[in-house]
Every structure is written in C-alpha cells, then in structure tokens.
C-alpha positions as CSV (number, residue, x, y, z in Angstrom):
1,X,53.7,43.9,-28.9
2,X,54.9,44.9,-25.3
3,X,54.9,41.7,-23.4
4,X,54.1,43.6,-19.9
5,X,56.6,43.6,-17.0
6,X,58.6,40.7,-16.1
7,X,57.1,39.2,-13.2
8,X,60.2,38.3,-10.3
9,X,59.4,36.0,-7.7
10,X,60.9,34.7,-4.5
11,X,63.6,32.5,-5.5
12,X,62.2,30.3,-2.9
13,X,58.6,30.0,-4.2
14,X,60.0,29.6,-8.0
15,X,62.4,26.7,-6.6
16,X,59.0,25.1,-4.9
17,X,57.1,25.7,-8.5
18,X,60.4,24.1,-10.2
19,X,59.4,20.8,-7.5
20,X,55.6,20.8,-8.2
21,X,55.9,20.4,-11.7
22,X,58.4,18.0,-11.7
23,X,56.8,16.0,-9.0
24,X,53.2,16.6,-11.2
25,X,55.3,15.5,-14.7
26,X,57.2,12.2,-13.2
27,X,53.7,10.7,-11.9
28,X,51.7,11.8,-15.3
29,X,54.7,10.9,-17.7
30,X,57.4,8.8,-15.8
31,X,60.6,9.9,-14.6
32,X,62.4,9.1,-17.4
33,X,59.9,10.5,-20.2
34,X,59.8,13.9,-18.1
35,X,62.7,16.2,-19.7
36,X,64.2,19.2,-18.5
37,X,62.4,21.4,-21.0
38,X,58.5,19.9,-19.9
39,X,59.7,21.4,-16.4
40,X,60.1,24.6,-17.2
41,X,57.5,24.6,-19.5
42,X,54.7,23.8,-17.5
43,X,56.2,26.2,-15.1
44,X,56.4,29.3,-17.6
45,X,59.9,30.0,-17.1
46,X,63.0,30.0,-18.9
47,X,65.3,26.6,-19.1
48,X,68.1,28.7,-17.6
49,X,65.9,29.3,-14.9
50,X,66.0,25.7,-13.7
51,X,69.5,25.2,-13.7
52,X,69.6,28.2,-11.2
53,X,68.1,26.1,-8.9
54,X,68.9,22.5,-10.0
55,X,71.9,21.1,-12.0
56,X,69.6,17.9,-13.2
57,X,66.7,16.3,-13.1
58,X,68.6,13.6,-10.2
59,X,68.3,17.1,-8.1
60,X,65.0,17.5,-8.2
61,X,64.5,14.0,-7.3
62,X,66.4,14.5,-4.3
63,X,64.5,18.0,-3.3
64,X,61.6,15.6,-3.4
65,X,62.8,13.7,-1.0
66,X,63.5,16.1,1.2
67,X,60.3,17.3,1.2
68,X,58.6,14.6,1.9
69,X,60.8,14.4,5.2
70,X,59.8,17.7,6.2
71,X,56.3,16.8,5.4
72,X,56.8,13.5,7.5
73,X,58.6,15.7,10.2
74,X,55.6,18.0,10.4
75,X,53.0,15.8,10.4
76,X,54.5,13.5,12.9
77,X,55.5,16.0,15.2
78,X,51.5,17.5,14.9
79,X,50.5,14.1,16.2
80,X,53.5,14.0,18.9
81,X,52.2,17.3,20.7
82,X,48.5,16.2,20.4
83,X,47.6,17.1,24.0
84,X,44.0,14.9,23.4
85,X,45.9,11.8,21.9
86,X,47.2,8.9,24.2
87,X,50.2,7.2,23.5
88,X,48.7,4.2,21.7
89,X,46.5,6.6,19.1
90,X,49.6,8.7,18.4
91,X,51.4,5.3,17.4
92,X,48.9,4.0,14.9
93,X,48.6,8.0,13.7
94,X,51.7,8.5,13.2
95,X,52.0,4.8,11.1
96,X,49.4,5.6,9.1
97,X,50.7,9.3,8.5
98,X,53.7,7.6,7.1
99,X,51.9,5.1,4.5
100,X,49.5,8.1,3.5
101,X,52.3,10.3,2.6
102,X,53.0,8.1,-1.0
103,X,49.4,8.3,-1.8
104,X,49.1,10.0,-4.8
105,X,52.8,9.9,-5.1
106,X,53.3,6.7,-5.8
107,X,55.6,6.6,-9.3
108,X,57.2,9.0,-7.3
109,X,58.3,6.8,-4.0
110,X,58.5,4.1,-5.9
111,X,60.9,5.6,-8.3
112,X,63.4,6.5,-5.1
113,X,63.1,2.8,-4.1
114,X,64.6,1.5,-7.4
115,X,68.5,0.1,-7.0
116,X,69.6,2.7,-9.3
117,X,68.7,5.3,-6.6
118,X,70.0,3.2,-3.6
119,X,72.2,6.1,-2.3
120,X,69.1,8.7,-2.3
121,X,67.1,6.0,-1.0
122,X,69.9,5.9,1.8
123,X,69.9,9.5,2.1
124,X,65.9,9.8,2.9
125,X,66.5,6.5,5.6
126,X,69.5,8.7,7.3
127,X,67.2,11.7,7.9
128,X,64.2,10.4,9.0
129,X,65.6,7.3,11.0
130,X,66.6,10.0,14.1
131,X,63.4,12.0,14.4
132,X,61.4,8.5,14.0
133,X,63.5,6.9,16.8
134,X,63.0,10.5,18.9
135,X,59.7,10.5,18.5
136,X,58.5,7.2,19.1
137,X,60.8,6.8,22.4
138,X,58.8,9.5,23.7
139,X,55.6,8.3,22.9
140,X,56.6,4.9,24.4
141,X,57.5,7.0,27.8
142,X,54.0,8.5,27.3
143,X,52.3,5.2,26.9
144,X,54.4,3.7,30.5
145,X,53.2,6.6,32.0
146,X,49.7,6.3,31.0
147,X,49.9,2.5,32.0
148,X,49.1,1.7,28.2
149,X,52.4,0.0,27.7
150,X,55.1,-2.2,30.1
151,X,58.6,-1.4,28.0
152,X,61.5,-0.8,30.3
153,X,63.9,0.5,27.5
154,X,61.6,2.7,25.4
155,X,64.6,3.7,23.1
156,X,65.5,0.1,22.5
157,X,62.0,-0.6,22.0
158,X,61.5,2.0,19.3
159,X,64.1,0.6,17.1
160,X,62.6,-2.6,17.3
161,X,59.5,-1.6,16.3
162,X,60.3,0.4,13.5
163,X,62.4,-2.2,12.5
164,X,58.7,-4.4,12.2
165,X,57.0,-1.7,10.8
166,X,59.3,-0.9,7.7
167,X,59.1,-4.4,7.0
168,X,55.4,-4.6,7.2
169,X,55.4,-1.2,4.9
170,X,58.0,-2.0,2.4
171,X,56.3,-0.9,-1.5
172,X,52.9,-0.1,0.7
173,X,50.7,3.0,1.2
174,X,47.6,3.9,3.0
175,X,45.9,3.7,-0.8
176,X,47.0,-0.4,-0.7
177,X,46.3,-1.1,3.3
178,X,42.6,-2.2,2.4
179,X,44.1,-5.0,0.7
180,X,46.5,-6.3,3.0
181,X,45.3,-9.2,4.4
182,X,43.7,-8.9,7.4
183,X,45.4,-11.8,9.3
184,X,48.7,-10.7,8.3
185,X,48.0,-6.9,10.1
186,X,46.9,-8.7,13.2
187,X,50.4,-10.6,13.6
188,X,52.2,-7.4,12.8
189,X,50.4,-5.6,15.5
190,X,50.8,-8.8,18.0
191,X,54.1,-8.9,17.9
192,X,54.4,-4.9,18.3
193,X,52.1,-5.2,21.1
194,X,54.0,-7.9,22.7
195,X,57.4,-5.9,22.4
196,X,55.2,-2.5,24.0
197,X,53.7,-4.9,26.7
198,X,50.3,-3.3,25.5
199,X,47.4,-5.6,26.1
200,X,46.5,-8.2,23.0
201,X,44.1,-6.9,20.5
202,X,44.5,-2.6,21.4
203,X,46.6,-2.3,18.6
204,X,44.3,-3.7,16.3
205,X,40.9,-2.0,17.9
206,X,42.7,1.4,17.5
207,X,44.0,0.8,13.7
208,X,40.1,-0.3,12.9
209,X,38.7,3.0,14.9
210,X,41.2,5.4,13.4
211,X,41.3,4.2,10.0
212,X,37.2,5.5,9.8
C-alpha cells in the first residue's frame, strides 16, 4: 500500500515539535523515564530525525530553557512598554509573570534546579539576569519620574531587589503563591518598598488588585 507523500516541514517548526513533546513526556513520565524513542514517537518522526536537531536528551533540556527565556523576555518586555501601566503595576506584573511561567511546567523547572543540572541552571541565570536588571532599572526611572518611588541609583537598586525577590521565589510558582503565608509576602514587599522609597503598604494593595 502507497503510504502517500512524505510530508517535509520547516526544520524550524519540526525542532519546536521535537521541544513540545519532550517538554509534554518529562512532566507526564519524568525526565528520566522519557527515552529518546517516546520523543519521536509521539512526534511521528523518525529517531534519526531527532538527532538532526539534538544530540541527547540533556539538549532538549537545554532548548527548554531557552525558551522559557524568550518567553520570559517577551512577556516582560510586553509589560515594560505598557503605555497604561505605572511603574509600580509593571513591577508586581512583571514578578508575577515570572512565578506563572513554571505553572504547568513544574517537573520541568524543577528538574533544571536539581544539582546535577547546576551548569544549565547557571546558564538560564546568565541570560536572563541582564534583561531583568535592564528592565527593572527602567521601570525604577519610570516610578522616580512618576513620584511613585524615591531610589537615587535605580540600577543598584534593581540588583537589590531581584536579589530579594529570587529568594522569596526559590521552588515557587504563581500555582503555590496562594499558600505562602500571607505575613511572610508582606515583609518581602516591605523591605522592597523600603529599598524603592515607595510608600508602606502599595506594594501589597497592588499584588492583592492584580492578582484578581
């Protein structure tokens, strides 16, 4: 029987099917159940196929990764430009944008921060730190201008508070944040607010209003 033409497709839309079903096997099966040959598989394709785009499975682990920095890049930059936000909703937006990335993904992320993946783990850190620090230096020069916050080195400021906010966010995501404890988010966002000379309690009244 005549199969029918072989379907060819853009090598970068076949890569991006290799990454959905890998990224849709880890989270069903685990990382280290998921073989090669479920891959391709659930994609339709050949096993040689993969290794035209991939040389392992670490690979496609780190081409996750990547894309979730480009989706974080996106996304943050979306909120950046926002002509209708002020500087103090585009902060807790962009936050939560990070936290809700992992949702759904969450074998996945956590799988990235295990020790055995430290230097991929690195990797991701290294590419998103610069746009991060970028980004929220300019929103900080935003929120002086807007007279929402009193910070007289934005840039040094940013690093600061990222610096509180990974620690606050280490293993979360937006799916977890309802049960965080309450108290504990309200001296997070003090002490932001105190470095952003933003006025006690903002913080916290726009997490609450944006977070409906």
């Amino acid at each position: 029987m005549n199969p029918g033409p072989r379907i060819s497709k853009d090598p970068e839309v076949r890569k991006e099917e290799l990454i959905d079903a890998a990224e849709a096997l880890f989270e069903e099966k685990g990382y280290d159940d998921t073989a090669v040959s479920d891959i391709v598989r659930k994609v339709g394709v050949a096993q040689g196929t993969f290794y035209l785009y991939f040389r392992s499975k670490e690979e496609v682990l780190e081409a996750f990764a990547d894309r979730l920095v480009n989706e974080f890049t996106v996304k943050m930059r979306e909120i950046e430009d926002d002509p209708g936000r002020n500087a103090m909703e585009k902060f807790v937006l962009i936050t939560r944008a990070s936290l809700s990335l992992t949702v759904g993904r969450e074998k996945m992320t956590d799988l990235i921060h295990e020790e055995r993946n430290a230097i991929l783990h690195y990797k991701l850190e290294k590419r998103m730190l610069p746009s991060l620090i970028n980004t929220f230096t300019r929103v900080i020069e935003q929120g002086n201008r807007e007279g929402l916050f009193d910070v007289p080195y934005p840039r040094e400021a940013a690093i600061a508070v990222l610096g509180i906010s990974q620690q606050f966010g280490e293993g979360t995501s937006d799916h977890t944040m309802k049960s965080i404890v309450m108290e504990s988010l309200e001296r997070i966002l003090d002490i932001i607010e105190r470095v952003l000379g933003a006025k006690k309690g903002t913080f916290l009244d726009h997490y609450k209003e944006l977070g409906r």
